[in-house]
FISEMAR-132467 format. One record per residue (C-alpha): residue in one letter; x, z, y. Coordinates in pm, whole numbers, plus 50000, padded with zeros to 5 digits. Each point is the difference from the previous one (the first is absolute). Example, Ala and Ser with C-alpha at 12.3 -4.5 7.8 and 13.67 -1.06 7.14 Angstrom:
<pts>
A512305078049550S501374993450344
</pts>
This chain:
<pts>
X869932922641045X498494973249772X497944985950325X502795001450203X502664979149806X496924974050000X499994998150386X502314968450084X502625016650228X503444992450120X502094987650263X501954971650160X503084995949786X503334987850171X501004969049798X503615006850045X502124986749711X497574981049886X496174995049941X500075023249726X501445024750143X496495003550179X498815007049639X502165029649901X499595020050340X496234999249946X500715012249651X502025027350150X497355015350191X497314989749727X498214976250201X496754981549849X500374973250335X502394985950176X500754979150336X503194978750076X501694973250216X500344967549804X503124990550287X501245018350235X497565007950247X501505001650351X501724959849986X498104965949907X502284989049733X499555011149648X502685000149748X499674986049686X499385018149688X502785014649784X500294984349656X497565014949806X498915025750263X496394983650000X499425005349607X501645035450055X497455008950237X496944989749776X501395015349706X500885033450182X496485002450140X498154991649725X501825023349800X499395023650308X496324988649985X500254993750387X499524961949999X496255004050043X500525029550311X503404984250190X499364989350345X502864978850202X499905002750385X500774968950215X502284996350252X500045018750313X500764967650202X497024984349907X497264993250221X497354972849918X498055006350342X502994989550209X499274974550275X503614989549995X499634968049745X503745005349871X499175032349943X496784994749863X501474973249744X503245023549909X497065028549916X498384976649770X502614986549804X501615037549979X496515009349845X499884970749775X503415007949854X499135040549955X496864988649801X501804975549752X502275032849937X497795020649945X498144974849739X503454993249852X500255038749998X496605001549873X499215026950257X495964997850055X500015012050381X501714988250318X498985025050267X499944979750376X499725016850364X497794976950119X501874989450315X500685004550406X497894976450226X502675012050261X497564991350317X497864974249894X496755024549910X498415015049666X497594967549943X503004980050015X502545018549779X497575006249714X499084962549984X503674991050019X500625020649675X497054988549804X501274966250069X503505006649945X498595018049658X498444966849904X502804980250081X502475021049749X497535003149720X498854964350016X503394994549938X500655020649705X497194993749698X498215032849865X498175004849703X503515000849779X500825029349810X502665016550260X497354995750277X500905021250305X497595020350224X500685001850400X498445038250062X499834999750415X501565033050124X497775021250221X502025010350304X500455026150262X499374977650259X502885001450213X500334975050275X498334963349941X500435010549600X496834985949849X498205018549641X499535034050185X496155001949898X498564985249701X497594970650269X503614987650036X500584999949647X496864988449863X500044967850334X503324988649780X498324998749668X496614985050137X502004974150184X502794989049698X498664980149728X502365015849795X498155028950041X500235005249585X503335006750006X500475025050255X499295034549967X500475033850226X502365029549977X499485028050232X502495022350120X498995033750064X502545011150306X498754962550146X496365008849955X500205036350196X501884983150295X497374974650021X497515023750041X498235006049655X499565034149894X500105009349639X501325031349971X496895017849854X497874990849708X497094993650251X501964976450207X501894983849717X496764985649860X498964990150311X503054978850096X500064986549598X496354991650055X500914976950346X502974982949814X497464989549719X497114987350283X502724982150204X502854990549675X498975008949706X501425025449723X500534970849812X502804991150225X501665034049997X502734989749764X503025021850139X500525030650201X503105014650191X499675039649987X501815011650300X499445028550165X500434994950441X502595015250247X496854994350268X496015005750014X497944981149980X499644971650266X503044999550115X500834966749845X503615007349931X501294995549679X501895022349907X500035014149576X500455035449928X500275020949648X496755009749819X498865028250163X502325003550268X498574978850318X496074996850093X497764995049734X501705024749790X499955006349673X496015006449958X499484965450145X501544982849709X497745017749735X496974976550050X501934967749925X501895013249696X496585011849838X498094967750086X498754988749628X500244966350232X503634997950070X501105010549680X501144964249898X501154992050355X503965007650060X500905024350224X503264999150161X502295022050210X501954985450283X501655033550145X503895005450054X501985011449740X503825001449883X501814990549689X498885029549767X496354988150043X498675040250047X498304991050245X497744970549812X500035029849705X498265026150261X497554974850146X499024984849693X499725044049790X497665008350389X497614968149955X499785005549583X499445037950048X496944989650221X498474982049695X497035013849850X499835035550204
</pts>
């Protein structure tokens, strides 16, 4: 139990009536990480903060002792591979504004899908978001105490979605010359439609060992732990309870036992209703795996 309640594990908290809000649902389901939005994720606009609602935040999470384990998510509407310039500039300044937030918020990591080169080729796209990287973080100073961390998303690859296999991944980060400040979170439901089995010890060390030739397990710095409605290379992405789509729940036990990832956050992004029993089930199947 003891090794367990070590593991960093939670879930993507709606922020609802406030930041802190975000707080007190992970508390309900006695979650040790957390992921949110830092504005709402589906429009570009972002409202300002609430009175006080940035101090609430910190102080709930550090009383929480999630500051050090909360990821935000960006936008869905950003895509810094876009060969639409407009588009291209609107994705920039939408990222620039969601990592002053998260430094005001004093949230460590901003998890990023990498982007759509929608036509214009692989080569092209990935160069398009190390520059567009670049361009952001040249523009916001690191090195301050609230420093944020990009962590690139690994994807399932559907359509002309770029970060489906860690070359794409590791292209970004040898191209940016921010390349410090950006990190990696894998998603687990992402990785099996992209084709990466991991389902079995054997296999598990085997794809860990190609992330650390290609990345680097130094990048590793956040994980989504969703389970997937389809197998593996279909490149749909589509989340699914712990143990209840295709790599089941024996497919989780080598990543919640890895001495490796036991710093690392690990985050469920699964469906779920007010009540949170469903975050409550996931979160009891992926402890219970701890250890045995």
């Amino acid at each position: 139990m003891a090794a367990a309640k070590s593991l960093r594990l939670g879930a993507h908290m709606s922020i609802a009536g406030g930041l802190e809000k975000a707080v007190a649902r992970a508390c309900e389901v006695e979650a040790t990480a957390l992921q949110i939005f830092v504005k709402s994720a589906n429009q570009w606009a972002a409202r300002p903060f609430a009175p006080g609602e940035v101090d609430r935040f910190r102080s709930s999470g550090l009383a929480a002792g999630l500051n050090r384990y909360t990821m935000a998510h960006t936008s869905y509407l950003i895509n810094l591979a876009s060969p639409k310039p407009d588009l291209l500039e609107r994705s920039r300044q939408a990222l620039a504004v969601e990592l002053e937030r998260c430094s005001l918020l004093g949230v460590p990591f901003l998890v990023l899908h990498p982007g759509s080169h929608v036509g214009e080729g692989e080569e092209a796209g990935l160069e398009a978001v190390a520059a567009s990287l670049d361009a952001v973080m040249g523009a916001t100073p690191g090195g301050g105490r609230d420093e944020v961390m990009i962590l690139l998303e690994t994807t399932a690859g559907q359509g002309t979605n770029l970060g489906s296999s860690f070359e794409h991944l590791a292209a970004i980060l040898d191209q940016a010359a921010c390349r410090d400040r950006l990190g990696v979170c894998i998603d687990t439901c992402h990785l099996l439609a992209a084709g990466y089995e991991f389902r079995d010890p054997k296999s598990f060390r085997k794809m860990m060992k190609r992330f650390d030739e290609v990345i680097g397990l130094h990048r590793l710095r956040g994980v989504h732990i969703n389970d997937s409605k389809t197998d593996i290379g279909s490149r749909k992405d589509r989340h699914d309870h712990i143990g209840d789509g295709f790599i089941g729940l024996e497919g989780f036990r080598p990543f919640v036992n890895d001495p490796r990832l036991r710093e690392v956050p690990m985050v469920l992004e699964t469906p779920k209703g007010d009540d949170l029993s469903e975050d409550r089930r996931n979160l009891a199947l992926l402890r219970g795996l701890v250890g045995s």
